[in-house]
N, C-alpha and C positions, 0 to 999 in steps of 0.2 A: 574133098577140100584139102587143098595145100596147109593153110590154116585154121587154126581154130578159135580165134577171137573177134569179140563180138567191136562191129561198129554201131556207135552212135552219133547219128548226125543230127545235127542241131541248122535247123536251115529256116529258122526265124525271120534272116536278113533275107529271104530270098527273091522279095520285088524293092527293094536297094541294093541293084548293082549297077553300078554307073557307065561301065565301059563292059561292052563283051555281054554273055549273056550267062542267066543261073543255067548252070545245068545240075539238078539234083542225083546225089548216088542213087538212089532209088530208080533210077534209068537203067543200072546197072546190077543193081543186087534186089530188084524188084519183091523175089517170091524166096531172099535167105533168111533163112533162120537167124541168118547171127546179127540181121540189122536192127537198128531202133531208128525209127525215124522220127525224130519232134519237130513241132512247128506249133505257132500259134496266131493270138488275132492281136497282139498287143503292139507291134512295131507295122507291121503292113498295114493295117486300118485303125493307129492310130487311136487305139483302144487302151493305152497304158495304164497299167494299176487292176485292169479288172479282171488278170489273171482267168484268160482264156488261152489253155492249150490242148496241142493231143500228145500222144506218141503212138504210131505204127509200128507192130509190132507183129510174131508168131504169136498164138493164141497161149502158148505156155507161158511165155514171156509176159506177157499183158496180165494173165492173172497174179502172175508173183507182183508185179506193178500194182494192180488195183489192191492187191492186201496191202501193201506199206504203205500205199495212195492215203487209205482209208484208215488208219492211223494216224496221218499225219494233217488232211483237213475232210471233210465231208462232201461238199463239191464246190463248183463255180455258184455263186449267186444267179438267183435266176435269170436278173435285168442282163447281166453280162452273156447270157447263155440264150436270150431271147435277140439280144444286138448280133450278136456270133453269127445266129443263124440266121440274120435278114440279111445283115451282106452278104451271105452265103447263095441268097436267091437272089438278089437286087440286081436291076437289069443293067445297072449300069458300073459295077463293080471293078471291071478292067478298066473304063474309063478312069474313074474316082484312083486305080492303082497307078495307073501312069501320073497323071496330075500331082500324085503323090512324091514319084519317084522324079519327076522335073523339076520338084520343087525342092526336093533335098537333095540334086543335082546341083541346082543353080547354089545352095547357100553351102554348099561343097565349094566352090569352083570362088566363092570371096574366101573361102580362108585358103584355099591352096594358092590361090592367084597375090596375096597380102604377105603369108609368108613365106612365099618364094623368094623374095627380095630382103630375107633376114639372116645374114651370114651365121648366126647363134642360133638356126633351127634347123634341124633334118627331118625331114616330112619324107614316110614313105606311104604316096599313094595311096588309100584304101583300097579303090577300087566299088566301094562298096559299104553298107552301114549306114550310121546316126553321127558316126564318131571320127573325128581323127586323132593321132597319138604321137603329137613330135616329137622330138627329141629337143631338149631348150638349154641351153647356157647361157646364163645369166647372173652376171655379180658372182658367181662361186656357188650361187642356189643350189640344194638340190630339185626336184619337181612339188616335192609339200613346200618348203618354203616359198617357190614362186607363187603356186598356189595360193598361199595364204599372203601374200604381198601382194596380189591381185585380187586378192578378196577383200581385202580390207583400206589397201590404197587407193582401187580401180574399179570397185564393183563388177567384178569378171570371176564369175566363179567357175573351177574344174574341178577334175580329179586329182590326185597326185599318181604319175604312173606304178609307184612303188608298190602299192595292190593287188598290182597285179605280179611281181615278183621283184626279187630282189635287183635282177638284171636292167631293171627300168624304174631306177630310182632316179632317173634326168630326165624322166618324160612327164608329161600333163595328158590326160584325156580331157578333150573339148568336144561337147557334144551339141550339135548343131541341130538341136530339135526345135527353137522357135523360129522365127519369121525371121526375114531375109534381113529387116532393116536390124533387130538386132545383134545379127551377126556382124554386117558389117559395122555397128557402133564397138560391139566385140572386139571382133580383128583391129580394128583401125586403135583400140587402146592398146593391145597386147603390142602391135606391131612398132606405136608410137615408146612404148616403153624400153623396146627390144632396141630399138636405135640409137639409143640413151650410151 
């Protein structure tokens, strides 16, 4: 091996990708040592909170994992760990993931399509995910303040991008996980506000 450090891939989002297709590294470093590969059932089926996941792993690897695992909780509850495993068999499961991914397609495509016509936001594309992350200027805001002027003027709540570091303290994360209408009740206040 050229090098010697370990990847971990996190491929959660891997049936929200909107354009193009997943192709997971494990296509490519299938049988390395140095990979971690996690996923789970909380963002694909819609399972949020019940804290079902894996990680693939070398077998030396997985045991240093299961002792810190096991220290920190005991396992999945079972109802979560009994759902896990039926969509895991259910006959119609690629169906149920597409219908999935059409639908947080479409309610992608009202907020890309709302703020593209908002000269005080830079949207780049996901491509993929729950989430978008613009870039917003507004009044001199930073992204907590708009945040919180949208939460308390507008009933539109987000993140504040700053979070996530310090380089993205103009951004808001807005996550499009309900239903289509109210995103577009969403978009259509942020967007009415941005015009202001």
């Amino acid at each position: 091996m050229k090098h010697s450090f370990f990847i971990f891939a996190d491929e959660i989002y891997q049936e929200f990708v909107y354009e193009g297709q997943h192709v997971s590294i494990g296509r490519y470093l299938d049988d390395s040592e140095l990979l971690l590969y996690a996923n789970g059932f909380s963002k694909n089926y819609a399972m949020t909170g019940w804290r079902i996941g894996y990680i693939a792993a070398q077998a030396k690897i997985s045991d240093a994992l299961n002792r810190v695992h096991q220290y920190l909780t005991i396992c999945g509850v079972a109802f979560a760990q009994r759902g896990a495993a039926k969509i895991l068999r259910h006959p119609e499961r690629q169906a149920y993931l597409d219908e999935m991914r059409q639908a947080f397609s479409a309610r992608y495509a009202v907020w890309r399509d709302a703020l593209a016509n908002c000269p005080s936001v830079q949207l780049v594309p996901p491509g993929g995910a729950i989430y978008i992350f613009p870039r917003i200027e507004y009044k001199s805001m930073l992204g907590r303040q708009f945040c919180q002027y949208m939460l308390t003027e507008h009933q539109v709540a987000m993140v504040p991008g700053e979070i996530f570091g310090q380089d993205y303290v103009q951004h808001v994360r807005i996550s499009y996980g309900r239903d289509i209408e109210t995103q577009r009740a969403a978009a259509a206040k942020i967007t009415d506000v941005l015009q202001i």
